[in-house]
MIDOSE-1310 file (N, C-alpha, C; in nm, 2 decimals, decimal comma, always signed):
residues 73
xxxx	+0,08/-0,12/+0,00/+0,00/+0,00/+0,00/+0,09/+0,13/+0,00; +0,20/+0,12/+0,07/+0,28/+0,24/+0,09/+0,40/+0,24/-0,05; +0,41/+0,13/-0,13/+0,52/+0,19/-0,21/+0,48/+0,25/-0,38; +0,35/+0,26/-0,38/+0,33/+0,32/-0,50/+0,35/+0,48/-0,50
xxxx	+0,29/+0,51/-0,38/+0,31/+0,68/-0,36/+0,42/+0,68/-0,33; +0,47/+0,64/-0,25/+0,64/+0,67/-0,21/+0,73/+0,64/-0,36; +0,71/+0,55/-0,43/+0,76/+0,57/-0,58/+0,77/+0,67/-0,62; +0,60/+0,72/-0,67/+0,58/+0,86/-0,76/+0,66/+0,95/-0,68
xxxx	+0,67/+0,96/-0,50/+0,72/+1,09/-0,47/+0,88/+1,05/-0,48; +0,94/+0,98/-0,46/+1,08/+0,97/-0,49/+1,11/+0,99/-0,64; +1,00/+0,98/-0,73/+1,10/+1,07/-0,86/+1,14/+1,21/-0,83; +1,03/+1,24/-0,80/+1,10/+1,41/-0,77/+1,25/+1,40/-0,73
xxxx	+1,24/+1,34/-0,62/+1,35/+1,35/-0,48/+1,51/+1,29/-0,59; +1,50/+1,15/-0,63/+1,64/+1,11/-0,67/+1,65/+1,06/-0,84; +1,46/+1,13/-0,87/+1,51/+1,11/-1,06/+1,45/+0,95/-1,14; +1,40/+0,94/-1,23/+1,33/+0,83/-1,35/+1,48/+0,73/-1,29
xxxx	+1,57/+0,73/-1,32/+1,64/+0,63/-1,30/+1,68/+0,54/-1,18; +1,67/+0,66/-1,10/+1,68/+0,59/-0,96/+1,60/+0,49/-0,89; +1,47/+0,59/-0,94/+1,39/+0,54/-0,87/+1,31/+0,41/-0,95; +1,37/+0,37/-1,06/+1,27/+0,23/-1,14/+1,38/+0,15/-1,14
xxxx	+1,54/+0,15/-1,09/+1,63/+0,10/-1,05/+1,57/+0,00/-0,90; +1,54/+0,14/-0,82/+1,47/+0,03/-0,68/+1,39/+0,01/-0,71; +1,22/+0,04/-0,81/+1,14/-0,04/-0,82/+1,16/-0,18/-0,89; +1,27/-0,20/-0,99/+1,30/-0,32/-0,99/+1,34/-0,41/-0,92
xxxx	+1,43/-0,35/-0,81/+1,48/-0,46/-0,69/+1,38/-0,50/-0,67; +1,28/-0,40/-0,59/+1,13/-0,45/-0,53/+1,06/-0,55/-0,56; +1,05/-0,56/-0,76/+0,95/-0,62/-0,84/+1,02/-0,74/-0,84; +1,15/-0,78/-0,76/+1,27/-0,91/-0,83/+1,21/-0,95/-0,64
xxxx	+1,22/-0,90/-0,58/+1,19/-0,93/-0,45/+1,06/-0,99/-0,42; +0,95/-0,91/-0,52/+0,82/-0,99/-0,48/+0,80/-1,12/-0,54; +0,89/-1,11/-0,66/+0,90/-1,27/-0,73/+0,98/-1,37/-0,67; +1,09/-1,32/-0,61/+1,16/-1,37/-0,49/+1,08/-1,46/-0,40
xxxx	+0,98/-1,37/-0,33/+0,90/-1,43/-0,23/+0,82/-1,53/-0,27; +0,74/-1,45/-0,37/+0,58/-1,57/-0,41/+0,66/-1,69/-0,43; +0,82/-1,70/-0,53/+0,88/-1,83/-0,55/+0,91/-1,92/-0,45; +0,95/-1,88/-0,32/+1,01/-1,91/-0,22/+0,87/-1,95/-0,13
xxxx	+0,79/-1,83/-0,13/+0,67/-1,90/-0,08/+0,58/-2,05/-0,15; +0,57/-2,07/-0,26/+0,53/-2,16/-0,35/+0,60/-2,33/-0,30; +0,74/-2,31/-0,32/+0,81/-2,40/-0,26/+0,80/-2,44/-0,11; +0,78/-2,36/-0,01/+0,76/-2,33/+0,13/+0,74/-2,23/+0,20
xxxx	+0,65/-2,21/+0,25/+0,62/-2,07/+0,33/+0,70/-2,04/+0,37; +0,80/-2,11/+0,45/+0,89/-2,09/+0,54/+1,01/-2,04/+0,46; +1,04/-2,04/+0,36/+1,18/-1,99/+0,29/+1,09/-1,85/+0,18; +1,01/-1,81/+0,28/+0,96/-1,63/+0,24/+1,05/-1,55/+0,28
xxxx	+1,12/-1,56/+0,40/+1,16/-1,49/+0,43/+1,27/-1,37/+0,34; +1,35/-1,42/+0,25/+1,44/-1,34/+0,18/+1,40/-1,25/+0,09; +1,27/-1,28/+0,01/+1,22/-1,21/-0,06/+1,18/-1,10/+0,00; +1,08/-1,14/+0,11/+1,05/-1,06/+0,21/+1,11/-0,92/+0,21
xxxx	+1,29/-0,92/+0,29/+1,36/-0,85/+0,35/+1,40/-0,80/+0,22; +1,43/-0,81/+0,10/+1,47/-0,74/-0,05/+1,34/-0,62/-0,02; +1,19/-0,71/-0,02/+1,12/-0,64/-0,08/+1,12/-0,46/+0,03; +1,11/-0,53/+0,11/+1,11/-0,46/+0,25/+1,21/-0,36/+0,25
xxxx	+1,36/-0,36/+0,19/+1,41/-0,30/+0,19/+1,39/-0,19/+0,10; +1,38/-0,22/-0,04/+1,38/-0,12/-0,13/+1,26/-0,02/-0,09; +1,14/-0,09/-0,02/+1,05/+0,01/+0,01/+1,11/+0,09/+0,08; +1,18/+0,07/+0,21/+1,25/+0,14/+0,35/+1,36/+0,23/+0,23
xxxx	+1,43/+0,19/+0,11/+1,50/+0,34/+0,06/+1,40/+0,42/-0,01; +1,33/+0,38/-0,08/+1,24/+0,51/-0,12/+1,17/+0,59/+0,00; +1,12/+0,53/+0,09/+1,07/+0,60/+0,20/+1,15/+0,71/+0,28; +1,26/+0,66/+0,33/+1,37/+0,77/+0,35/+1,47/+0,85/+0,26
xxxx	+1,46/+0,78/+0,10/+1,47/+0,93/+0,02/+1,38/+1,01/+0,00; +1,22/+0,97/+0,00/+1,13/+1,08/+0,01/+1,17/+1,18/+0,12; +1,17/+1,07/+0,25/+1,15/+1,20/+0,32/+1,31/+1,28/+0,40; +1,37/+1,28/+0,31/+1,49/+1,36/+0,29/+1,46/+1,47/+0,17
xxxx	+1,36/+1,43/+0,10/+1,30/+1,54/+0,00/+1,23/+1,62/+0,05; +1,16/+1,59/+0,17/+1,06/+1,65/+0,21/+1,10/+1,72/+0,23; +1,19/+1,72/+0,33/+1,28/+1,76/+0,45/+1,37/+1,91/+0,41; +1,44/+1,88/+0,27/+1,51/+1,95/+0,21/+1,44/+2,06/+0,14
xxxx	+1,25/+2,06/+0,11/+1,24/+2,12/+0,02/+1,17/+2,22/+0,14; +1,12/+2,16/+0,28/+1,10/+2,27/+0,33/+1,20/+2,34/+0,41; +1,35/+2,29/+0,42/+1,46/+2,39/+0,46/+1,47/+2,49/+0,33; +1,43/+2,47/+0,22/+1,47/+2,51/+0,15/+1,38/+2,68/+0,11
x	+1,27/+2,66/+0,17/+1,20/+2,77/+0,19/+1,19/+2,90/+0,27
């Protein structure tokens, strides 16, 4: 639920490239998981933590944009 908007707002923040660079990790991550889940629930876990992660950088490059655009005022 949270990385579609945090996507669109991290183009602003680090740019088209950056940010479909991590949506790719993300999209290798959720394939990651469903595979891992398919085989055994229990071997979700790594997909999991990829996917988890790339969300957790767009989230705090957003809000390092945020951050920057109201110092910047």
């Amino acid at each position: 639920m949270v990385f579609l908007p945090v996507l669109w707002l991290s183009v602003q923040v680090i740019g088209d490239a950056w940010t479909g660079l991590v949506g790719v990790v993300w999209l290798a991550g959720r394939v990651f998981y469903a595979s891992g889940y398919m085989k055994d629930p229990i071997r979700r876990g790594p997909g999991m933590l990829i996917t988890l992660s790339a969300t957790l950088v767009l989230i705090v490059v957003t809000l390092v944009g945020i951050v920057r655009g109201f110092m910047a005022m």
